[in-house]
C-alpha positions as CSV (number, residue, x, y, z in Angstrom):
1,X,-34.0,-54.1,-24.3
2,X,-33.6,-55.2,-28.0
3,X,-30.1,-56.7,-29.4
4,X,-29.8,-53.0,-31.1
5,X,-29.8,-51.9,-27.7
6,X,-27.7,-54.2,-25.7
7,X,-24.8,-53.3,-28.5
8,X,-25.1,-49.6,-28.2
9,X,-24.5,-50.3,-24.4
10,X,-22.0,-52.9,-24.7
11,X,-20.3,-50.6,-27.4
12,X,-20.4,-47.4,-25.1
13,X,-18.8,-49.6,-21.7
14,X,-15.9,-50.8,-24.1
15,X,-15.3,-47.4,-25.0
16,X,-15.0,-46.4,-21.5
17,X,-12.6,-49.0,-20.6
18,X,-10.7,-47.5,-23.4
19,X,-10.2,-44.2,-21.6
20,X,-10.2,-45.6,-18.0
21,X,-7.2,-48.0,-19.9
22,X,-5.5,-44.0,-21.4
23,X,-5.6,-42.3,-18.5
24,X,-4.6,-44.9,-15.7
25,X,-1.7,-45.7,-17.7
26,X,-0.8,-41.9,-18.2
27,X,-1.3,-41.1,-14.4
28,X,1.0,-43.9,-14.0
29,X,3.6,-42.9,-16.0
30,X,4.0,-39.8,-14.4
31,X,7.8,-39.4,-13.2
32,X,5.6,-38.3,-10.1
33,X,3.7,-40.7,-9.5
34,X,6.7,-42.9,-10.0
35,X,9.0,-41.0,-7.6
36,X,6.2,-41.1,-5.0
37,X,5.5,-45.0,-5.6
38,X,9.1,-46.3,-5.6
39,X,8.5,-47.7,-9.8
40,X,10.4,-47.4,-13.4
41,X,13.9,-47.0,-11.0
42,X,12.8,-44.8,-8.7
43,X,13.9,-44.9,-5.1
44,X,10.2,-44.2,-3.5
45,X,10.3,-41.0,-1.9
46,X,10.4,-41.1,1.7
47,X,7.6,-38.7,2.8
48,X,6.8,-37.2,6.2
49,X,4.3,-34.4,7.7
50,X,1.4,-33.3,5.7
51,X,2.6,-34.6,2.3
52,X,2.7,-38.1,3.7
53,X,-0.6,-37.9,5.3
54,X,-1.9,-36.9,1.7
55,X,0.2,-39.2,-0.7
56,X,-0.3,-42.6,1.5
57,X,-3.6,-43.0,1.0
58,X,-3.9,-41.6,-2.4
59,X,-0.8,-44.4,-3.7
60,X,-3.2,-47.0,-1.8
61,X,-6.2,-45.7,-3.8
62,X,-4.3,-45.9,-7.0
63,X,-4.1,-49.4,-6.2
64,X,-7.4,-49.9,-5.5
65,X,-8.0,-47.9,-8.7
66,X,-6.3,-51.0,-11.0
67,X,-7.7,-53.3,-9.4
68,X,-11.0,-52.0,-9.9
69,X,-10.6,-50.9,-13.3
70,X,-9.1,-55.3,-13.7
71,X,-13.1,-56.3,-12.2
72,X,-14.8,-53.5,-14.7
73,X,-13.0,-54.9,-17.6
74,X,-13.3,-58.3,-17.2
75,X,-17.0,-57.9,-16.8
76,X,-17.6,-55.8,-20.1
77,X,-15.2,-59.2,-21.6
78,X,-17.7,-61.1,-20.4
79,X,-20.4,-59.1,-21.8
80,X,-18.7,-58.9,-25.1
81,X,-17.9,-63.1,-25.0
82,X,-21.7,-64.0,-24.5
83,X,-23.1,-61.6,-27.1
84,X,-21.0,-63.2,-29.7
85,X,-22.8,-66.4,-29.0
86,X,-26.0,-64.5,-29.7
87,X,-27.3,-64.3,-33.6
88,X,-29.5,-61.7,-34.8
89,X,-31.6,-63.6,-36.1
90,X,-32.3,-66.0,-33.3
91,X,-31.4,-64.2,-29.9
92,X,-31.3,-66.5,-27.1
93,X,-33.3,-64.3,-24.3
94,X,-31.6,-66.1,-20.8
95,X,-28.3,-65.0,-22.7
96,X,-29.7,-61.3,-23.4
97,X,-31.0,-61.4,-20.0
98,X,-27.5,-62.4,-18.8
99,X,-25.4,-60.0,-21.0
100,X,-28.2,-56.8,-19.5
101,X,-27.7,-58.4,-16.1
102,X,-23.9,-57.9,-16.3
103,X,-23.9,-54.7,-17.7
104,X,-26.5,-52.9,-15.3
105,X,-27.1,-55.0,-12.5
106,X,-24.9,-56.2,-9.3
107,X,-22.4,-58.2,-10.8
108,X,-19.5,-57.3,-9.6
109,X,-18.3,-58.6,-6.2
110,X,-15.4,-56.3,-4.7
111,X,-12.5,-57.9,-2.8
112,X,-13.6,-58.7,0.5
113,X,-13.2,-55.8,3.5
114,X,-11.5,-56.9,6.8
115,X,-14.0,-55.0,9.6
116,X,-11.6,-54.6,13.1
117,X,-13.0,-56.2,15.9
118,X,-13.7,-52.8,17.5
119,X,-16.2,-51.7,14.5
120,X,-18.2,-55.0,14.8
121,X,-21.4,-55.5,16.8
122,X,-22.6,-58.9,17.7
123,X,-24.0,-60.3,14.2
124,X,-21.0,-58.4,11.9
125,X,-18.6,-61.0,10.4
126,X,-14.8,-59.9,10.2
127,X,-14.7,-59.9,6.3
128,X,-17.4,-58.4,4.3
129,X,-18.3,-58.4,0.7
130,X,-19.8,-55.9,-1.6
131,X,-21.9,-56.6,-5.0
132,X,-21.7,-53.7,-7.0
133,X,-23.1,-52.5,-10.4
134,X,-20.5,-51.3,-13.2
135,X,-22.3,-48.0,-13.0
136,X,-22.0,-48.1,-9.1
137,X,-18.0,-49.3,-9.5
138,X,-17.7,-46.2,-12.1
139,X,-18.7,-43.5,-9.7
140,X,-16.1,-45.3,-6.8
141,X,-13.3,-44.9,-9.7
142,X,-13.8,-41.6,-10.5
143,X,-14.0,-40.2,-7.7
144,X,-10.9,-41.8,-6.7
145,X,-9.3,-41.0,-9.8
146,X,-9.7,-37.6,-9.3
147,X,-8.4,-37.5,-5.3
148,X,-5.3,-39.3,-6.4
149,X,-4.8,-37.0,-9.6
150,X,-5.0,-33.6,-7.4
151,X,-2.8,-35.1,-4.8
152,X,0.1,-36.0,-7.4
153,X,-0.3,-32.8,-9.1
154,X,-0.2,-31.1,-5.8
155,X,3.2,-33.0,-5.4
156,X,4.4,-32.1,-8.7
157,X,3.4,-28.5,-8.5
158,X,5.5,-28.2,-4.9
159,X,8.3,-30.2,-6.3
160,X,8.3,-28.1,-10.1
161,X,7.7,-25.1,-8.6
162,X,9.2,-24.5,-5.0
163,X,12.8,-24.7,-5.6
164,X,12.5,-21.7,-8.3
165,X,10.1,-19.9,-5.8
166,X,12.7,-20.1,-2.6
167,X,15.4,-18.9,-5.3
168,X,13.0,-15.5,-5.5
169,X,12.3,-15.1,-2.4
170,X,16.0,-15.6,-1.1
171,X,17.5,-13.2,-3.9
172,X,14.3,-10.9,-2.6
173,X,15.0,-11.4,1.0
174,X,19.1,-10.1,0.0
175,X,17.5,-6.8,-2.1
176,X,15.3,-6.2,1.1
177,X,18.4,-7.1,3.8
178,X,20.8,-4.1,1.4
179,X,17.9,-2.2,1.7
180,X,17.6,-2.1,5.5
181,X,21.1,-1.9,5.8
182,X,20.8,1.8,3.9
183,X,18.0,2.6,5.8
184,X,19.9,1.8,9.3
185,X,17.4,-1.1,10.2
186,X,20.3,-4.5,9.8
187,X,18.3,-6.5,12.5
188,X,14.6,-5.7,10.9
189,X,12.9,-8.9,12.4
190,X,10.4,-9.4,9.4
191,X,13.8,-10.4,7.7
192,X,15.6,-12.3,10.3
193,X,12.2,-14.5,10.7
194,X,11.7,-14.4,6.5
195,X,15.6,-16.3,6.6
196,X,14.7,-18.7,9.3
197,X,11.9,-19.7,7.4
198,X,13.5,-20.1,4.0
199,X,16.4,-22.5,5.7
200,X,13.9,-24.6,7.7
201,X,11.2,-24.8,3.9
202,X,14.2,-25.8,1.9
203,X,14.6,-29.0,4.3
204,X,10.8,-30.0,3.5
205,X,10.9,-29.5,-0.1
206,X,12.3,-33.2,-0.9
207,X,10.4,-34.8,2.2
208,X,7.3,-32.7,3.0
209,X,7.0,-30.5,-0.5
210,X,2.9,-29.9,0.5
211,X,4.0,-28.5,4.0
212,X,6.9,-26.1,2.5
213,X,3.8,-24.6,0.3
214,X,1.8,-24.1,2.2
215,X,4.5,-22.6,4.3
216,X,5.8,-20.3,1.8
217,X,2.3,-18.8,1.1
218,X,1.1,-18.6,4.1
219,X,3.9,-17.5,7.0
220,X,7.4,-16.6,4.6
221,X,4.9,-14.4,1.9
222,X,3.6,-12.3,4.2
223,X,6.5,-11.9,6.0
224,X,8.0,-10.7,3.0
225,X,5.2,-8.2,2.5
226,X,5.6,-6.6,6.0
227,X,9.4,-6.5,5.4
228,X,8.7,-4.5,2.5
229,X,6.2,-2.4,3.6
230,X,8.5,-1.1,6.7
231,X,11.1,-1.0,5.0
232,X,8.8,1.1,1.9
233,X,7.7,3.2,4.6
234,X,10.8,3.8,6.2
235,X,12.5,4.9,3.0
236,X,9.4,7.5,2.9
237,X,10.3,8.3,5.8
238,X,14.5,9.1,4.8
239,X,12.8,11.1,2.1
240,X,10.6,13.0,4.4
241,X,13.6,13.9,6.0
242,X,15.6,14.8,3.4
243,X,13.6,17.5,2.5
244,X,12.7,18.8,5.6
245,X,16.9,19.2,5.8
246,X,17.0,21.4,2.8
247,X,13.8,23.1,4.1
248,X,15.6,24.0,7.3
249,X,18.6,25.2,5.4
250,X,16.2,27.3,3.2
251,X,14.3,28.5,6.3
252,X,17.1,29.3,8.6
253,X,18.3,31.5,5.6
254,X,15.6,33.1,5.7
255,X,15.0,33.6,9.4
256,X,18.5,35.7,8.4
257,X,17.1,37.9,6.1
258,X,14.1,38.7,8.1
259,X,16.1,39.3,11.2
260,X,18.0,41.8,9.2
261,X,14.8,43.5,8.3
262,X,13.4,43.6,11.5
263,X,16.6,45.0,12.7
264,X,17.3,47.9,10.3
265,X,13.0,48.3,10.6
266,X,13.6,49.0,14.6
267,X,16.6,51.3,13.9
268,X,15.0,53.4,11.2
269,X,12.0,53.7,13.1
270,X,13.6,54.6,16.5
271,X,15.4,57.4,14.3
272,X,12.3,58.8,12.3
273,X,8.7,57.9,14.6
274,X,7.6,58.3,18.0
275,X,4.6,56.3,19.3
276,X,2.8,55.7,22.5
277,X,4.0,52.1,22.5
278,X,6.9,51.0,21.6
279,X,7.7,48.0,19.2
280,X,9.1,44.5,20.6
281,X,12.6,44.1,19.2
282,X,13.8,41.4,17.3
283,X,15.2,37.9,18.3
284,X,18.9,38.4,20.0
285,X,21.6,37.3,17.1
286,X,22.4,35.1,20.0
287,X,19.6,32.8,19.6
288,X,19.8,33.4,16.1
289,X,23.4,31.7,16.2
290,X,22.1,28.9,18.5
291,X,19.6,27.9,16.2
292,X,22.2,27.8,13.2
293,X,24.5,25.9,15.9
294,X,21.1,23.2,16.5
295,X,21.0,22.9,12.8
296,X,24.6,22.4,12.1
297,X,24.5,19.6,14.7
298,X,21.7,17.7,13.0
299,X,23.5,18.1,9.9
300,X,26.3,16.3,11.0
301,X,24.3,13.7,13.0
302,X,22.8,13.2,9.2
303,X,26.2,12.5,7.8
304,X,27.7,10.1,9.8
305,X,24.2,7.7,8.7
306,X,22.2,8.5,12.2
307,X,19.5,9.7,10.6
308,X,16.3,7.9,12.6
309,X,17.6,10.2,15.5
310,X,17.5,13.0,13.6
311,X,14.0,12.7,12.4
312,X,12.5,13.8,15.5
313,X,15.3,16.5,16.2
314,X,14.8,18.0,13.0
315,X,11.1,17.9,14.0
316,X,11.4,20.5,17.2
317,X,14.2,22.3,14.8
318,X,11.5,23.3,12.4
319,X,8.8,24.6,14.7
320,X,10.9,26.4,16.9
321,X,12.1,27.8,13.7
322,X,9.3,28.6,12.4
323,X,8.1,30.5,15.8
324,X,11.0,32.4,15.3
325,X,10.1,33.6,11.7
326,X,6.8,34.1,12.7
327,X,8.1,36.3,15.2
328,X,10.4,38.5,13.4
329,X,7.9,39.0,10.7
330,X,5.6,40.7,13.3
331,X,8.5,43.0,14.4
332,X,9.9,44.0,10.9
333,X,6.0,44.6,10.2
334,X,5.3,46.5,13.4
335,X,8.5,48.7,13.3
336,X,7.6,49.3,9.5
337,X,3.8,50.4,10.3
338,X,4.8,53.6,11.6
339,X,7.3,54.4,8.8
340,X,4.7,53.5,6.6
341,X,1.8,55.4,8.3
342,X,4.1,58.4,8.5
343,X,4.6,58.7,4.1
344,X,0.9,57.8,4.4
345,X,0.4,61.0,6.1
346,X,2.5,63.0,4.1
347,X,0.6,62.4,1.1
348,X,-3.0,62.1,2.0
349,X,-2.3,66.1,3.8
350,X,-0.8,67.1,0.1
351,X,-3.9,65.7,-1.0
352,X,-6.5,67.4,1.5
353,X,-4.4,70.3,0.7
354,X,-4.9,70.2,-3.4
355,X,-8.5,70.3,-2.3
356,X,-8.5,72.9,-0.1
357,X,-7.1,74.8,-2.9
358,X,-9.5,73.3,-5.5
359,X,-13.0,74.3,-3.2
360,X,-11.5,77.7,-2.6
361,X,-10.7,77.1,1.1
362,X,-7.1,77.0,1.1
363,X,-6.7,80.6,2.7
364,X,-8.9,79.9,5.7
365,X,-7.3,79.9,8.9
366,X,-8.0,76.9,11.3
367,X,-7.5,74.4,7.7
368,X,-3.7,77.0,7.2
369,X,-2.9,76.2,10.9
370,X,-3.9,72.5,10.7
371,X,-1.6,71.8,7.5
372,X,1.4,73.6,9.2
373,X,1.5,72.0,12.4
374,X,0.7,68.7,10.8
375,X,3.6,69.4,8.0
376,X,6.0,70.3,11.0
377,X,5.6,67.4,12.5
378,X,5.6,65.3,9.6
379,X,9.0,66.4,8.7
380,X,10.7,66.2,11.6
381,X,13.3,63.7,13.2
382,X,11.8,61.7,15.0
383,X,7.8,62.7,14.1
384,X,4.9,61.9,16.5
385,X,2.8,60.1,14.1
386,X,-0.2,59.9,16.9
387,X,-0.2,63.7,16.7
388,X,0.0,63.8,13.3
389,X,-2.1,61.6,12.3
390,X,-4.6,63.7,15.0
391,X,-3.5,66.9,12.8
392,X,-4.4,65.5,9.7
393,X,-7.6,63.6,10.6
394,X,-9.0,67.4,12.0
395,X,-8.2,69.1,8.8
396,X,-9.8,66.8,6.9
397,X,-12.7,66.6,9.0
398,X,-13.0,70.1,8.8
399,X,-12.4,70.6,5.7
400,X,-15.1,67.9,4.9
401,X,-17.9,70.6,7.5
402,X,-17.2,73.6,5.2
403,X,-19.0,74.3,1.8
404,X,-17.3,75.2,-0.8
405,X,-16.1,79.1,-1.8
406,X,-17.3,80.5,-5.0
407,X,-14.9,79.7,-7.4
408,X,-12.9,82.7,-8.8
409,X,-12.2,81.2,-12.5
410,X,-16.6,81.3,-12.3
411,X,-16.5,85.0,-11.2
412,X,-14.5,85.9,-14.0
413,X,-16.7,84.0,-16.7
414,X,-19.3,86.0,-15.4
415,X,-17.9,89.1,-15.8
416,X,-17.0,88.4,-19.0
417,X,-20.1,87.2,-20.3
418,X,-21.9,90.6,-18.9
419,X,-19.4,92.7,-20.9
């Protein structure tokens, strides 16, 4: 190595100790670092649980991080001291050689390391001592420098932090307790468990800061979640049943209407048709009423706030409901088909009639006898609309089997044309 060399090196350690120097004294001057340590006035924090198992040895390693960082220095003085002595022009080489062999080989001894009695074999002596190169002693500081930098941030996060955090979640767990209280569910367990845990993190947050985070994210945050969640789904569930409240209101209405159809339907048609089988009457108004009575009951189970109850009531209300509506549509339908099948009648006989009259058959017989027996009964109170219906399918099939007459409108061109 020449002298140009060794003072590039020499330059580049002194350097370092510069920054080792910056940041030792700014990680000491930390008010966390001083609460945890006990220094600048503070009373030393008394620590227990996980934060204590952390902080102990990382305060010990700070320490150990001083005095290593007192060894390193004083070698690179050392360094610096004998290379003053040496002149450029006539460089001494056992003081070159002693200057490199400080700077990059074993020269630093470390503080002897007591060795228990129960880690000792035969030959091990109860003290030991290390010889370490400043490169060696480097990699030892910063690692250490960076477990006792995480840990106090750690700290200072937990102690910055934590207080505002439990503020949130306690003014969250008080919207979500109103909440359940609306939604009938005052003893949700989610929240009772979310309150125990807030009073039992707000005693570790001066003693155990690193166990109350870790509890907060992991057990109270999650119970928070699930509280919301039940409660969200719940609320969905209030909503569900508010509309299926107006929707039995709406149907039952309804359910009134179509009875009434299927009613007058069955007394118009007992007046006006007669058919081989008869149509199944409406619902009683009876169980009409008792279905408006069932609803009315709900309603007021509703009002006075007993509304989880009512969910599944509500629930049979609507399908038997339903059934009902279902029911009366297929009697107002029936007792209507016959009305309906009777004007159907009436108008496809004037039709087959017209053309009757159009192909020149309207004079013949069986087709005259067919549309007045059909037409009698088509008219009449009540009308057989199975007969009828018989009478006017056999005059149009028959009127369908016959060709046509010769038109007399034709015969009368003729004529005409010939004179």
């Amino acid at each position: 190595m020449t002298l140009a060399d060794l003072d590039r090196l020499l330059a580049d350690w002194q350097q370092r100790i510069e920054v080792i120097a910056q940041n030792l004294t700014e990680l000491d001057g930390l008010p966390t670092y001083q609460r945890l340590a006990g220094t600048s006035g503070y009373p030393q924090a008394q620590l227990t649980g996980i934060s204590a198992a952390r902080v102990a040895p990382a305060l010990e390693a700070m320490g150990v991080l001083f005095q290593h960082f007192g060894l390193l220095a004083h070698t690179v003085e050392q360094a610096s001291a004998l290379r003053k002595q040496l002149s450029w022009f006539w460089p001494a080489s056992q003081k070159l050689h002693d200057i490199i062999d400080l700077l990059t080989g074993p020269s630093i001894q470390l503080p002897e390391v007591h060795v228990d009695l129960a880690h000792r074999d035969l030959l091990t002596a109860a003290a030991t001592t290390q010889m370490v190169t400043p490169e060696q002693l480097l990699a030892a500081m910063t690692h250490a420098f960076e477990v006792v930098k995480n840990t106090i941030y750690a700290v200072d996060s937990a102690w910055q932090h934590l207080e505002p955090q439990l503020a949130r979640v306690d003014a969250e767990i008080q919207e979500l307790q109103i909440l359940a209280e609306t939604l009938d569910m005052r003893d949700l367990a989610e929240l009772l468990a979310a309150r125990q845990q807030l009073r039992a993190l707000r005693g570790l947050v001066d003693n155990d800061p690193l166990a109350a985070r870790a509890d907060l994210d992991g057990e109270l945050t999650p119970l928070l979640v699930q509280a919301r969640t039940t409660l969200q789904q719940r609320a969905a569930q209030r909503t569900q049943l508010h509309n299926d409240m107006l929707r039995a209101r709406t149907l039952l209405e309804r359910l009134r209407v179509i009875h009434q159809q299927a009613t007058e339907a069955l007394a118009e048609s007992q007046v006006k048709v007669v058919t081989q089988t008869s149509p199944q009457p409406p619902m009683t108004q009876e169980t009409l009423e008792a279905l408006a009575q069932w609803l009315q009951r709900l309603e007021r189970t509703w009002a006075e706030g007993h509304w989880v109850p009512v969910r599944v009531g509500i629930h049979n209300w609507l399908a038997r409901a339903q059934a009902c509506l279902a029911l009366e549509e297929q009697v107002a339908a029936a007792c209507r088909a016959p009305l309906e099948l009777r004007q159907e009648l009436r108008g496809r006989l004037q039709a087959l009639k017209a053309k009757a009259v159009a192909c020149g058959l309207a004079e013949e017989a069986a087709l005259v006898s067919l549309a007045e027996q059909a037409t009698q009964l088509l008219y009449m109170r009540p009308t057989p609309v199975d007969r009828a219906a018989e009478l006017v399918a056999a005059y149009e099939a028959r009127l369908q089997s016959r060709p046509p007459a010769a038109f007399p409108l034709a015969a009368s061109e003729e004529h005409h044309d010939g004179q």
